[in-house]
N, CA, C and O atoms as a Maestro MAE file, in Angstrom:
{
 s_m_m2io_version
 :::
 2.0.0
}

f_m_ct {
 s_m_title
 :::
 protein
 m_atom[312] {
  # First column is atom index #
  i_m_mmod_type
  r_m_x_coord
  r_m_y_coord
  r_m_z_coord
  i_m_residue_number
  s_m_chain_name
  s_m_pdb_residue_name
  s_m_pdb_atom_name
  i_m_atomic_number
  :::
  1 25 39.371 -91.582 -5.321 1 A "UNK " " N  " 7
  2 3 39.167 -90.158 -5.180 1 A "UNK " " CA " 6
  3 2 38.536 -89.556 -6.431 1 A "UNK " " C  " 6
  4 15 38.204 -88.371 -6.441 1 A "UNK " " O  " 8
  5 25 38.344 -90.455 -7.624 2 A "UNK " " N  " 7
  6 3 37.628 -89.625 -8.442 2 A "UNK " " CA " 6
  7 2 36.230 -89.533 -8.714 2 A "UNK " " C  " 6
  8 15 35.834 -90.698 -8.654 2 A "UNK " " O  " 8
  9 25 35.054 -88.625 -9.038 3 A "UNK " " N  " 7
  10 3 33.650 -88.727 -8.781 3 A "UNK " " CA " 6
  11 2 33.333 -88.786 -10.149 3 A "UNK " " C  " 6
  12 15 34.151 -88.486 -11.019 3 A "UNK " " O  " 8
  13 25 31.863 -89.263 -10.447 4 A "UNK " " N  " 7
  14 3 31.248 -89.354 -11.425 4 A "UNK " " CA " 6
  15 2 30.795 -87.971 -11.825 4 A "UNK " " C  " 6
  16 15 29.834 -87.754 -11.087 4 A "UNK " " O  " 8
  17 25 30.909 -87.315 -12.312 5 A "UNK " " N  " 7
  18 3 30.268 -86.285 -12.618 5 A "UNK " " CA " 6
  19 2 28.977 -85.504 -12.848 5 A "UNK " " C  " 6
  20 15 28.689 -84.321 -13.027 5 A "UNK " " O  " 8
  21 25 28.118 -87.024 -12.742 6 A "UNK " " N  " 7
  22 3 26.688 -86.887 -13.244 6 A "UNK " " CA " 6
  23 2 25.693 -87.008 -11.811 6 A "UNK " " C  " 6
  24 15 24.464 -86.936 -11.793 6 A "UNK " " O  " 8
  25 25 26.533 -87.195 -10.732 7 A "UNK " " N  " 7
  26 3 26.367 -87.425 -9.390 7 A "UNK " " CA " 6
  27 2 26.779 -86.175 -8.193 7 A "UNK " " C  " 6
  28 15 26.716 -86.088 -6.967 7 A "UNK " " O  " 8
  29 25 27.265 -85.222 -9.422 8 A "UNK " " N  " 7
  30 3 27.918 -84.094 -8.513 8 A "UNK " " CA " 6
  31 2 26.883 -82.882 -8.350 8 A "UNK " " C  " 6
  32 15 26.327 -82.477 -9.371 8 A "UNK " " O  " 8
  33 25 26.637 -82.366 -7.287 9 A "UNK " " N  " 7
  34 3 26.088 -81.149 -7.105 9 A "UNK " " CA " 6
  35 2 26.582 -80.542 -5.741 9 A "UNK " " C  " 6
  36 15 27.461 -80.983 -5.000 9 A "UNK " " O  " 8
  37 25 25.721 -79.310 -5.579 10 A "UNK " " N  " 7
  38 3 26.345 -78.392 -4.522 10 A "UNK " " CA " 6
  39 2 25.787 -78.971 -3.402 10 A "UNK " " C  " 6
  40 15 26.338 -78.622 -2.358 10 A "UNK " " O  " 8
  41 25 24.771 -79.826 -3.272 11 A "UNK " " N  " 7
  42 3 24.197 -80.114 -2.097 11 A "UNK " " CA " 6
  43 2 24.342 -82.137 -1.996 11 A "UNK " " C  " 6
  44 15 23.597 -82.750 -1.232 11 A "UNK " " O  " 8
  45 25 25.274 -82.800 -2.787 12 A "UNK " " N  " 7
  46 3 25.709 -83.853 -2.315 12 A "UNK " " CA " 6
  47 2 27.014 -84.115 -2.636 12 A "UNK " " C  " 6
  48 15 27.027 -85.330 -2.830 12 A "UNK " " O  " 8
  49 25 28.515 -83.537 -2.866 13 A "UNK " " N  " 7
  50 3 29.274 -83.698 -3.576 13 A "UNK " " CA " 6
  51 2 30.317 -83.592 -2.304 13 A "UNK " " C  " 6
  52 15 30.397 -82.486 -1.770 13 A "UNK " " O  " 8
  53 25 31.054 -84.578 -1.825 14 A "UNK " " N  " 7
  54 3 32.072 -84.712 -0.305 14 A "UNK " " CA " 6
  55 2 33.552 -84.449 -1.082 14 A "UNK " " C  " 6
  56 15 33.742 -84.669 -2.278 14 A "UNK " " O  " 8
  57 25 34.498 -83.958 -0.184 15 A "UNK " " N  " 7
  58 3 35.433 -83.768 -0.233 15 A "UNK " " CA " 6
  59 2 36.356 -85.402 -0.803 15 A "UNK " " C  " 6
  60 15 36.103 -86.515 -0.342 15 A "UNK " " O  " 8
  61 25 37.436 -85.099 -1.903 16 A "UNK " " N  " 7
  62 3 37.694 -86.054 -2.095 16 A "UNK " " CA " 6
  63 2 39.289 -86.290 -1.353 16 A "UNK " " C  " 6
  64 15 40.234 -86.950 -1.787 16 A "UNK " " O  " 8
  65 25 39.211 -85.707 -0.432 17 A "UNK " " N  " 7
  66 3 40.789 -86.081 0.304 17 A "UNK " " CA " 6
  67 2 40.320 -86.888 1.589 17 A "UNK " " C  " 6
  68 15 39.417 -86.761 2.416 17 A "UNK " " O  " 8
  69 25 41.414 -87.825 1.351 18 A "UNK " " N  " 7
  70 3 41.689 -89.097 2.615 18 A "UNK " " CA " 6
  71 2 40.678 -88.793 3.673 18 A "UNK " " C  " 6
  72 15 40.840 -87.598 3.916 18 A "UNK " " O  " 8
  73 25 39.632 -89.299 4.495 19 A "UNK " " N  " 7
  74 3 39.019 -89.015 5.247 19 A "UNK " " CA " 6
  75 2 38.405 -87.809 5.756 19 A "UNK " " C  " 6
  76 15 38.064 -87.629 6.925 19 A "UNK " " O  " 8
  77 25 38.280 -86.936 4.724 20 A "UNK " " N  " 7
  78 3 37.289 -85.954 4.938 20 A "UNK " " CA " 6
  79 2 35.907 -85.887 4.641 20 A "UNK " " C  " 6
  80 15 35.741 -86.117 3.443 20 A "UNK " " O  " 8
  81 25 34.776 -85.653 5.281 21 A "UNK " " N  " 7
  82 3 33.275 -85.769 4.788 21 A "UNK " " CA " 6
  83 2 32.786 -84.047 4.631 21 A "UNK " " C  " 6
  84 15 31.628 -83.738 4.350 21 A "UNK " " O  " 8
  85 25 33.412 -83.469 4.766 22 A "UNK " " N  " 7
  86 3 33.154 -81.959 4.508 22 A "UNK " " CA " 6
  87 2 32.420 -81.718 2.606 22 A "UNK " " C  " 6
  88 15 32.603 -82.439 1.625 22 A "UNK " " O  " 8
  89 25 31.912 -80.916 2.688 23 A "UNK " " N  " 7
  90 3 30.781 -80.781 1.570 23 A "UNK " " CA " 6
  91 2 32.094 -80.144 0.699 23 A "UNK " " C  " 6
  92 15 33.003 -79.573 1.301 23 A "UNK " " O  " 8
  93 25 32.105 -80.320 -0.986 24 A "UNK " " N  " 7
  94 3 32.901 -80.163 -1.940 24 A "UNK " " CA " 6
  95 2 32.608 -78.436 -1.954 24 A "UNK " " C  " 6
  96 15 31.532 -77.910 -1.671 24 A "UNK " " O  " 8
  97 25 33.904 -77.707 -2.373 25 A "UNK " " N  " 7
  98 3 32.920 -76.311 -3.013 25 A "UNK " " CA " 6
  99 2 33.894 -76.554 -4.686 25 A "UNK " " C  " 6
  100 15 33.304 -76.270 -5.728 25 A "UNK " " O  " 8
  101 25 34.786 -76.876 -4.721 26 A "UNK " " N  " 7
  102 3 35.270 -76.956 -6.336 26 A "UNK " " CA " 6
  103 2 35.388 -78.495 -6.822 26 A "UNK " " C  " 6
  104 15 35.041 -79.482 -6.174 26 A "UNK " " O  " 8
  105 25 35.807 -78.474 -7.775 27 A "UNK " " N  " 7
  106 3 35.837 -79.662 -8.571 27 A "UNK " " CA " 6
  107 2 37.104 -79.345 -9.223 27 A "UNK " " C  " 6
  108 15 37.173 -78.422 -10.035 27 A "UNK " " O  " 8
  109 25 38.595 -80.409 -8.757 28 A "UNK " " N  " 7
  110 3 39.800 -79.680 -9.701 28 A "UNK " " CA " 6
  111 2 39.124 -81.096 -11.001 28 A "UNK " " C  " 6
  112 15 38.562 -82.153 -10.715 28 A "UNK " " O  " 8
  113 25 39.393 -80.673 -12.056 29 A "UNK " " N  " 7
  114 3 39.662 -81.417 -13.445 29 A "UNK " " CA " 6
  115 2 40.819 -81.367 -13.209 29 A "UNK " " C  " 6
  116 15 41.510 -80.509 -12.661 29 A "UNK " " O  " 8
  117 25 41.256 -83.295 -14.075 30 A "UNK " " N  " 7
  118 3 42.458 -83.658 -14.061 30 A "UNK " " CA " 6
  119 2 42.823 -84.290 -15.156 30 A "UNK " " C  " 6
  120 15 42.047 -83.847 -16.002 30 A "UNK " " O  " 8
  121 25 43.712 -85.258 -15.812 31 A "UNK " " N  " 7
  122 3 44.321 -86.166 -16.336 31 A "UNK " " CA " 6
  123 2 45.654 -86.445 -16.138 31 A "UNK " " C  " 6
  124 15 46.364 -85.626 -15.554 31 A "UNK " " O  " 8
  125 25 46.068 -87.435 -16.522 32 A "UNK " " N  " 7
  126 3 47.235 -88.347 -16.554 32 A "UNK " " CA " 6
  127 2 47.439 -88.867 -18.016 32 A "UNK " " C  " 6
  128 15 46.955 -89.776 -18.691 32 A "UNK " " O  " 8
  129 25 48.574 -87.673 -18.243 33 A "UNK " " N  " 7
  130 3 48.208 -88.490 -19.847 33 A "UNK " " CA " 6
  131 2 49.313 -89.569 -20.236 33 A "UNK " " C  " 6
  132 15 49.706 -89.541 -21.403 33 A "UNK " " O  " 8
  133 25 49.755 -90.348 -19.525 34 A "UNK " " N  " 7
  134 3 50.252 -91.225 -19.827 34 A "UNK " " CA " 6
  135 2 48.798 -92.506 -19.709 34 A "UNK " " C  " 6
  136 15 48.692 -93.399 -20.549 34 A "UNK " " O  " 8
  137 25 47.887 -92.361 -18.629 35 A "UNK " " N  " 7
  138 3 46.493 -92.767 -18.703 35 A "UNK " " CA " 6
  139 2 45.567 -92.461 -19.918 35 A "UNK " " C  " 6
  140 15 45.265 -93.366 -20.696 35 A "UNK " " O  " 8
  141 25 45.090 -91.115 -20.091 36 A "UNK " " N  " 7
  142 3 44.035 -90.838 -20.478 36 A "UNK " " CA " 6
  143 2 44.526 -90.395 -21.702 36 A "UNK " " C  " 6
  144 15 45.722 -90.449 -21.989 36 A "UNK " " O  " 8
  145 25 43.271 -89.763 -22.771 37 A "UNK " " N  " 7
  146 3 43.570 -89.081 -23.987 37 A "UNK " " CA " 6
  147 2 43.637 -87.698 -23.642 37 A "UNK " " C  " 6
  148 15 43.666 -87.492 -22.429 37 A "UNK " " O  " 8
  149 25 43.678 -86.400 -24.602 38 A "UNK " " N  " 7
  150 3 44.399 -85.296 -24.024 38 A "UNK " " CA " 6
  151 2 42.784 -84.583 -23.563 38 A "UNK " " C  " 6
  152 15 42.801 -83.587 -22.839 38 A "UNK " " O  " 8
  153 25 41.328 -85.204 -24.066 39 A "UNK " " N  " 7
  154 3 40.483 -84.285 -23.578 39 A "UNK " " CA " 6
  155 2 39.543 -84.898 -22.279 39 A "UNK " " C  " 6
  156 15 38.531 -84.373 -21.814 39 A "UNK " " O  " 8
  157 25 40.093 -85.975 -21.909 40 A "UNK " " N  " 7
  158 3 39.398 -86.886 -20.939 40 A "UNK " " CA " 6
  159 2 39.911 -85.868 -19.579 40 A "UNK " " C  " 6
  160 15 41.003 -85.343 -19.364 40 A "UNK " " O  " 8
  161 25 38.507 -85.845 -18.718 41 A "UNK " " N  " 7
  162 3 39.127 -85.100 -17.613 41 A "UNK " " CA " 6
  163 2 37.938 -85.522 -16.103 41 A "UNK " " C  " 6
  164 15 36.759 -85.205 -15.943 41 A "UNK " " O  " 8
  165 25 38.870 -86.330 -15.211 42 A "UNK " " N  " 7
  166 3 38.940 -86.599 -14.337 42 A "UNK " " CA " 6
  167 2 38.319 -85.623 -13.076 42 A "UNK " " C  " 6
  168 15 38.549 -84.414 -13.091 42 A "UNK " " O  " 8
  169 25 37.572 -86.201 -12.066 43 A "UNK " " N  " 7
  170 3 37.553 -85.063 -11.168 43 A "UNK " " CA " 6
  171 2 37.691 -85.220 -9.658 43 A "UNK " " C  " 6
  172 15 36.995 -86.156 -9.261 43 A "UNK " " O  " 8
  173 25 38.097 -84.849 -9.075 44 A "UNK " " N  " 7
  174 3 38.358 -84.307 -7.718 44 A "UNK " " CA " 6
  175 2 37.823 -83.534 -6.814 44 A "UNK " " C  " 6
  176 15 38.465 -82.515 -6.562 44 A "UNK " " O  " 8
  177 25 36.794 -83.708 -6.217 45 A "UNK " " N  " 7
  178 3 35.963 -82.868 -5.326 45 A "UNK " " CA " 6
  179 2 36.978 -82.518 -4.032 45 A "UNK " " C  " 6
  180 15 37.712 -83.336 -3.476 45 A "UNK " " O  " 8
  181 25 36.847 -81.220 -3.723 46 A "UNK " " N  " 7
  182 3 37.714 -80.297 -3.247 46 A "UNK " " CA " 6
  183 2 36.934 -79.666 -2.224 46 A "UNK " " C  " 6
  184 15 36.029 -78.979 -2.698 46 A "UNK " " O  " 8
  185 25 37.011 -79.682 -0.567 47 A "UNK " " N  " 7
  186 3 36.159 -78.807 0.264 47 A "UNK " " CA " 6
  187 2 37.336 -77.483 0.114 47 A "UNK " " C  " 6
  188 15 38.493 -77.481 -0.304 47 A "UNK " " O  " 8
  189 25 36.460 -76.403 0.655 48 A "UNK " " N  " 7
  190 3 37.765 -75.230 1.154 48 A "UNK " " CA " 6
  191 2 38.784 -75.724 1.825 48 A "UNK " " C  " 6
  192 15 39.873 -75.313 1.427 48 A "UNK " " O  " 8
  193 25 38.811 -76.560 2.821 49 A "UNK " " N  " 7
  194 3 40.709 -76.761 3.320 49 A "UNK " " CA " 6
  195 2 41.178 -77.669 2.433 49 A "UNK " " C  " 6
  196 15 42.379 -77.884 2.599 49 A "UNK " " O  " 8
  197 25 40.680 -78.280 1.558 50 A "UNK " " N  " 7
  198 3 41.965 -79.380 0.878 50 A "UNK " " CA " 6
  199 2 41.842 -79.075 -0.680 50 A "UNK " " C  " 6
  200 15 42.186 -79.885 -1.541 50 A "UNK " " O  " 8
  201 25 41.116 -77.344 -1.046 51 A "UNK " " N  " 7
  202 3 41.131 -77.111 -2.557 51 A "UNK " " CA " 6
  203 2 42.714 -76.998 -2.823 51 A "UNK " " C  " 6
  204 15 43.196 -77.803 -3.620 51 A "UNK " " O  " 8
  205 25 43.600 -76.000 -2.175 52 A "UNK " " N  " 7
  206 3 45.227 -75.829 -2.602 52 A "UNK " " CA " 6
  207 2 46.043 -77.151 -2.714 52 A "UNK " " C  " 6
  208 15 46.726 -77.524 -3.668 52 A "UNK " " O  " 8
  209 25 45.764 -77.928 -1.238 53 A "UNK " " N  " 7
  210 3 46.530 -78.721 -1.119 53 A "UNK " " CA " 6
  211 2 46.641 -79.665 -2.577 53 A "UNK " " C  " 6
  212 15 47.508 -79.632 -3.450 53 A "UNK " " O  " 8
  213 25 45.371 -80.532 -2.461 54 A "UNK " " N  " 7
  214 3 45.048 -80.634 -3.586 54 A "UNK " " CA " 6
  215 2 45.101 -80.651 -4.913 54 A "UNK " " C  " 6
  216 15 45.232 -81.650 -5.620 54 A "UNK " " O  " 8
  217 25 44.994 -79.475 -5.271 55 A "UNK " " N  " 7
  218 3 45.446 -78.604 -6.066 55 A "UNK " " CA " 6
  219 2 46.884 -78.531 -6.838 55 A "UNK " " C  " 6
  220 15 47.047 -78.626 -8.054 55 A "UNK " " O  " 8
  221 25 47.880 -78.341 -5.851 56 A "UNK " " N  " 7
  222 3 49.337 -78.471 -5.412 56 A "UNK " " CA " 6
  223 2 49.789 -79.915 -5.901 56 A "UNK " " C  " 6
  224 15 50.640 -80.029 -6.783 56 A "UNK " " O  " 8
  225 25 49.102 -81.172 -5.208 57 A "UNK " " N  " 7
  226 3 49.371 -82.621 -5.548 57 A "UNK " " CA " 6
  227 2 49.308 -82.841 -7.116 57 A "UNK " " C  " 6
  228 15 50.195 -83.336 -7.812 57 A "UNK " " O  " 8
  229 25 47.551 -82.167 -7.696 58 A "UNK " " N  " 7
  230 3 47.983 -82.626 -9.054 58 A "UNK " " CA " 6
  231 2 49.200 -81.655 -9.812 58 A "UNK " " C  " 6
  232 15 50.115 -82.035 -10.542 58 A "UNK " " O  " 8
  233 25 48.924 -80.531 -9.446 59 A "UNK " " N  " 7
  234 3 49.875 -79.342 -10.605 59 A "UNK " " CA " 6
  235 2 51.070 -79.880 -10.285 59 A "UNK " " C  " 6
  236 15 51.496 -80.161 -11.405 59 A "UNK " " O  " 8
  237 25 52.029 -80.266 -9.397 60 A "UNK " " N  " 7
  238 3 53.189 -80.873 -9.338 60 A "UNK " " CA " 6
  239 2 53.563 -82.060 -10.373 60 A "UNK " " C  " 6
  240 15 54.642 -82.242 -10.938 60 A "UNK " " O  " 8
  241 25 52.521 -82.721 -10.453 61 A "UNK " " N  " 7
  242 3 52.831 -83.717 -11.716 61 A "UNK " " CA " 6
  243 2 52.676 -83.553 -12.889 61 A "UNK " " C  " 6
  244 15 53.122 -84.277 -13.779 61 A "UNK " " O  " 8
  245 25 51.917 -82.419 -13.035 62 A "UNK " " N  " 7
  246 3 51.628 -81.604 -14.265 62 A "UNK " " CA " 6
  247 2 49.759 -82.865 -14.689 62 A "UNK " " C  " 6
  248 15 49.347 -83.527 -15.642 62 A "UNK " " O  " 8
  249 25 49.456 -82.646 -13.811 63 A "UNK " " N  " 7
  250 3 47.709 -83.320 -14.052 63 A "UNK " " CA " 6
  251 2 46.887 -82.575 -13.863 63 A "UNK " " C  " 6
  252 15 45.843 -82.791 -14.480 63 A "UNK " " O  " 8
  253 25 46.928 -81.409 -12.986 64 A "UNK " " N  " 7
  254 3 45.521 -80.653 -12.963 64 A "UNK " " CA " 6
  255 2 45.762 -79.620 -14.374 64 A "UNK " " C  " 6
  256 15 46.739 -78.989 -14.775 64 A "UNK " " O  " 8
  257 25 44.197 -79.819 -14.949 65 A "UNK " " N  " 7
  258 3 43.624 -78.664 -16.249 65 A "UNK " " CA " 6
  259 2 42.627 -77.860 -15.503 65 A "UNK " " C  " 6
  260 15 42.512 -76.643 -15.653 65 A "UNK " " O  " 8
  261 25 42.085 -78.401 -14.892 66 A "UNK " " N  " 7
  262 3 41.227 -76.786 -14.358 66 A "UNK " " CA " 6
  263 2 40.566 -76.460 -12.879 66 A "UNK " " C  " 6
  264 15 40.235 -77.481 -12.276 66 A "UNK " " O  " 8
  265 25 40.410 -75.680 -12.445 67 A "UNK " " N  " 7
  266 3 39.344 -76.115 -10.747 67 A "UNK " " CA " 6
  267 2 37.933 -74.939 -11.138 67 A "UNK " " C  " 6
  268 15 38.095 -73.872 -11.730 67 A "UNK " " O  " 8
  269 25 37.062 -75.284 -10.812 68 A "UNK " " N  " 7
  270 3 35.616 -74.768 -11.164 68 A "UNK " " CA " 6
  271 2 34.702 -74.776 -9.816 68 A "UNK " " C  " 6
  272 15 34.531 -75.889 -9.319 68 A "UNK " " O  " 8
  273 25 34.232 -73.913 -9.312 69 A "UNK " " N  " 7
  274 3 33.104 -74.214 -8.279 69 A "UNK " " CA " 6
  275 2 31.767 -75.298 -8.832 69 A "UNK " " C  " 6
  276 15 30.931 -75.237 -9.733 69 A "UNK " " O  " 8
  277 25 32.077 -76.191 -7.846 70 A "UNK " " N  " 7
  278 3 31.224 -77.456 -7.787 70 A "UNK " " CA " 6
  279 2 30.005 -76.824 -8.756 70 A "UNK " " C  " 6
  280 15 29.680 -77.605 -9.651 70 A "UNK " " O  " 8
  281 25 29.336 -75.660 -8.742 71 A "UNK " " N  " 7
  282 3 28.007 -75.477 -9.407 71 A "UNK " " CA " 6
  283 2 28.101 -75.498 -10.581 71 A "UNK " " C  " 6
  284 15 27.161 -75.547 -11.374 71 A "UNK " " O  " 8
  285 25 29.943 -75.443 -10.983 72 A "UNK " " N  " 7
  286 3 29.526 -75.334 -12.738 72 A "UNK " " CA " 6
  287 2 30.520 -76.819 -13.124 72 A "UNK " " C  " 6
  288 15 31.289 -76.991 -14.069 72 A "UNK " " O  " 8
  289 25 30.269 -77.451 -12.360 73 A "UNK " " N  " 7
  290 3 30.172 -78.992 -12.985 73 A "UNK " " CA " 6
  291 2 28.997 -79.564 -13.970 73 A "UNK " " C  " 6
  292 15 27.841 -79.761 -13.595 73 A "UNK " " O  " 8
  293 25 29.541 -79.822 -15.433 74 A "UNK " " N  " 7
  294 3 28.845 -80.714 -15.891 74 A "UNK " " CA " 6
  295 2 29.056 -82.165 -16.301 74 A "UNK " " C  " 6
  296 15 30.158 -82.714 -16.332 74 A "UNK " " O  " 8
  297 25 27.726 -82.818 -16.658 75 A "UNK " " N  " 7
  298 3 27.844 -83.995 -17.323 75 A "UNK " " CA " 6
  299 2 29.064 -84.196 -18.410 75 A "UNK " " C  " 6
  300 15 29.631 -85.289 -18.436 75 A "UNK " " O  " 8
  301 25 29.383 -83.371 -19.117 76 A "UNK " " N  " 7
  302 3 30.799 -83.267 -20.067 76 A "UNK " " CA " 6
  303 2 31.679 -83.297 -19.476 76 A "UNK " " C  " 6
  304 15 32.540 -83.739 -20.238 76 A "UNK " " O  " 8
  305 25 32.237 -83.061 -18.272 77 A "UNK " " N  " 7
  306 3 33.576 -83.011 -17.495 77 A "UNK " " CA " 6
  307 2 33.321 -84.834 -17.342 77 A "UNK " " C  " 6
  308 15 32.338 -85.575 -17.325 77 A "UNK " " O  " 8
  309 25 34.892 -85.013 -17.245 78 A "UNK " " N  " 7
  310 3 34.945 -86.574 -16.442 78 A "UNK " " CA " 6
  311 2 34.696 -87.313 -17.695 78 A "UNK " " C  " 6
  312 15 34.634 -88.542 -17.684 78 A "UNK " " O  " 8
  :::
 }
 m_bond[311] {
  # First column is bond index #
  i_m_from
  i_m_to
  i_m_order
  :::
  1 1 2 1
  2 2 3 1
  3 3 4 2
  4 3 5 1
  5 5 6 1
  6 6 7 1
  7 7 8 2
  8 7 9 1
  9 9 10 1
  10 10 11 1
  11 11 12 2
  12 11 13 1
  13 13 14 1
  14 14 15 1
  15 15 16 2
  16 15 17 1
  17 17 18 1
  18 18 19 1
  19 19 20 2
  20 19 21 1
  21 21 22 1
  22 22 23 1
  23 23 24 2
  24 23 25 1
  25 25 26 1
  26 26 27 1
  27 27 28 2
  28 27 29 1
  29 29 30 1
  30 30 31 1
  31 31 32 2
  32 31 33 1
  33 33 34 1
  34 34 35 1
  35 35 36 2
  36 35 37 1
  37 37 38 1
  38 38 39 1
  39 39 40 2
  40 39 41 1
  41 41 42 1
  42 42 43 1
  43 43 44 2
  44 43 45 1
  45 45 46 1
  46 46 47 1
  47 47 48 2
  48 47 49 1
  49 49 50 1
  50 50 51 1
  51 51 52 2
  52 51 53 1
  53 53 54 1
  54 54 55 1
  55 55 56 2
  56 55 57 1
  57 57 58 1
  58 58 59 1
  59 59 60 2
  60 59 61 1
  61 61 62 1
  62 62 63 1
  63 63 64 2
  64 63 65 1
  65 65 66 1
  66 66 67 1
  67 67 68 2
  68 67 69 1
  69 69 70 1
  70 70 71 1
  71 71 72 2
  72 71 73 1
  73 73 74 1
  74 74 75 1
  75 75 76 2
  76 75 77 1
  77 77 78 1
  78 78 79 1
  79 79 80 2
  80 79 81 1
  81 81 82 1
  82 82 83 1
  83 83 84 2
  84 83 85 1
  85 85 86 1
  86 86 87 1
  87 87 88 2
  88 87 89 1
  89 89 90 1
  90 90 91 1
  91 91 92 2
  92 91 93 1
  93 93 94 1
  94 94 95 1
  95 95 96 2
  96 95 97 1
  97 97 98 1
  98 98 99 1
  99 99 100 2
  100 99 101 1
  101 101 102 1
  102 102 103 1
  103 103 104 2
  104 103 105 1
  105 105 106 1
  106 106 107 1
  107 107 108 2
  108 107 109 1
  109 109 110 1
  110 110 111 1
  111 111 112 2
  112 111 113 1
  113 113 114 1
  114 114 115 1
  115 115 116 2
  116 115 117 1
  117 117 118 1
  118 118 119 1
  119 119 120 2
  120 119 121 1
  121 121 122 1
  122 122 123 1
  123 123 124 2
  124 123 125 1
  125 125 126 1
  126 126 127 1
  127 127 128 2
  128 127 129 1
  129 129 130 1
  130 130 131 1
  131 131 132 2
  132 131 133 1
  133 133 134 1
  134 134 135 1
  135 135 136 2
  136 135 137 1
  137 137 138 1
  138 138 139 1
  139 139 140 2
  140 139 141 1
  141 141 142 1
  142 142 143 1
  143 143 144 2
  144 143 145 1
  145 145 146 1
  146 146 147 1
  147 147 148 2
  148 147 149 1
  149 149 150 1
  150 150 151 1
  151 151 152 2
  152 151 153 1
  153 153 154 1
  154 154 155 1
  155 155 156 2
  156 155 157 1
  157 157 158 1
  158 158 159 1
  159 159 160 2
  160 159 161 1
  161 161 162 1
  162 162 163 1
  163 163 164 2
  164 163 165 1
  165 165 166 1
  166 166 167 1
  167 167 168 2
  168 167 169 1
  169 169 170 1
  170 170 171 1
  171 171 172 2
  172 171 173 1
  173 173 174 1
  174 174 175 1
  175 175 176 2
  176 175 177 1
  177 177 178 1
  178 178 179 1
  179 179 180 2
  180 179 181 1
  181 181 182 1
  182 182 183 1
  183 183 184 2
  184 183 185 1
  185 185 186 1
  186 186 187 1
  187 187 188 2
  188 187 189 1
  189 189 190 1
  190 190 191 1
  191 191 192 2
  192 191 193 1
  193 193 194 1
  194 194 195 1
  195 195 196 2
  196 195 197 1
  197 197 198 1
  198 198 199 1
  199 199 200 2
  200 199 201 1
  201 201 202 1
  202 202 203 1
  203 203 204 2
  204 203 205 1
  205 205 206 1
  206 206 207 1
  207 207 208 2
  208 207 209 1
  209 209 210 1
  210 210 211 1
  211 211 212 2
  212 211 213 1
  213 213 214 1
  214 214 215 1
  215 215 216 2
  216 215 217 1
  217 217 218 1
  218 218 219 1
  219 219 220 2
  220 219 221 1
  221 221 222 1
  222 222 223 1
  223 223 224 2
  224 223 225 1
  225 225 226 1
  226 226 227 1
  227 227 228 2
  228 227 229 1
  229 229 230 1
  230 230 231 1
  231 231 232 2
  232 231 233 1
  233 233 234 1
  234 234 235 1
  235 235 236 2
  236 235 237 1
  237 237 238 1
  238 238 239 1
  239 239 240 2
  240 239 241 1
  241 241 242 1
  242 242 243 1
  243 243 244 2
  244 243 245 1
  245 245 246 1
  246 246 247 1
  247 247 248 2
  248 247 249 1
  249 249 250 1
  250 250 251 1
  251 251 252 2
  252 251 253 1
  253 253 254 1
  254 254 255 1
  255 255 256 2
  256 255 257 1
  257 257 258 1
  258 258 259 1
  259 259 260 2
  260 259 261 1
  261 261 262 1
  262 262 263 1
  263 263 264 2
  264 263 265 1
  265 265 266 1
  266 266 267 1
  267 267 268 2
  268 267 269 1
  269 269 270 1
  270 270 271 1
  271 271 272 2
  272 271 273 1
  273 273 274 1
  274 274 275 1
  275 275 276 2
  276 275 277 1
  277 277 278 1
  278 278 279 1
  279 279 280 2
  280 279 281 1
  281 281 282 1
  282 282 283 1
  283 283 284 2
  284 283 285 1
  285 285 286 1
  286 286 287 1
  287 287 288 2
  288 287 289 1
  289 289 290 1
  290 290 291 1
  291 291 292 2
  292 291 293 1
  293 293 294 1
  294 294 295 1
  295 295 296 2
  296 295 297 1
  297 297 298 1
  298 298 299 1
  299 299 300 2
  300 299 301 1
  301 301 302 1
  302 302 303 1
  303 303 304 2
  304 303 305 1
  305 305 306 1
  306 306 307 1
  307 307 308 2
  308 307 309 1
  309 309 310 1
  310 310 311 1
  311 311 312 2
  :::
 }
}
C-alpha cells in the first residue's frame, strides 16, 4: 500500500485500500517509528471513500503525520 512518490500525480495516482481502483484525491504521510527515522514519511494514496477510514487506521497507531491533496505531493515526501 505504499507509493513512490515520484510516480504520484492527480491524473495517475489509485487508491491505496484493499481492492479499490478509484483515482487518489489525498496522500496521508506516514511512519512507523519503530521502522523508520523521525523525518522519513511514507505514503498512502487515499480516494474520497477510504481518505477517513484510512486515515483512522494510521492515527490509531499513532503513524499518520499528515494528509495533503494528491496535487501537493512532492518528490521530498516518502
Amino acid at each position: 500500500m505504499n507509493m513512490d512518490p515520484s510516480k504520484v500525480d492527480d491524473r495517475t495516482a489509485v487508491c491505496s485500500a484493499k481492492g479499490c481502483r478509484e483515482t487518489a484525491a489525498y496522500g496521508l504521510l506516514w511512519n512507523n517509528p519503530k521502522l523508520h527515522t523521525p523525518e522519513r514519511r511514507k505514503i498512502w494514496a487515499a480516494c474520497e471513500s477510504h481518505a477517513e477510514p484510512l486515515s483512522d487506521f494510521l492515527s490509531k497507531r499513532g503513524f499518520l503525520k499528515d494528509a495533503v491533496p494528491v496535487s501537493e505531493l512532492t518528490d521530498e515526501m516518502g
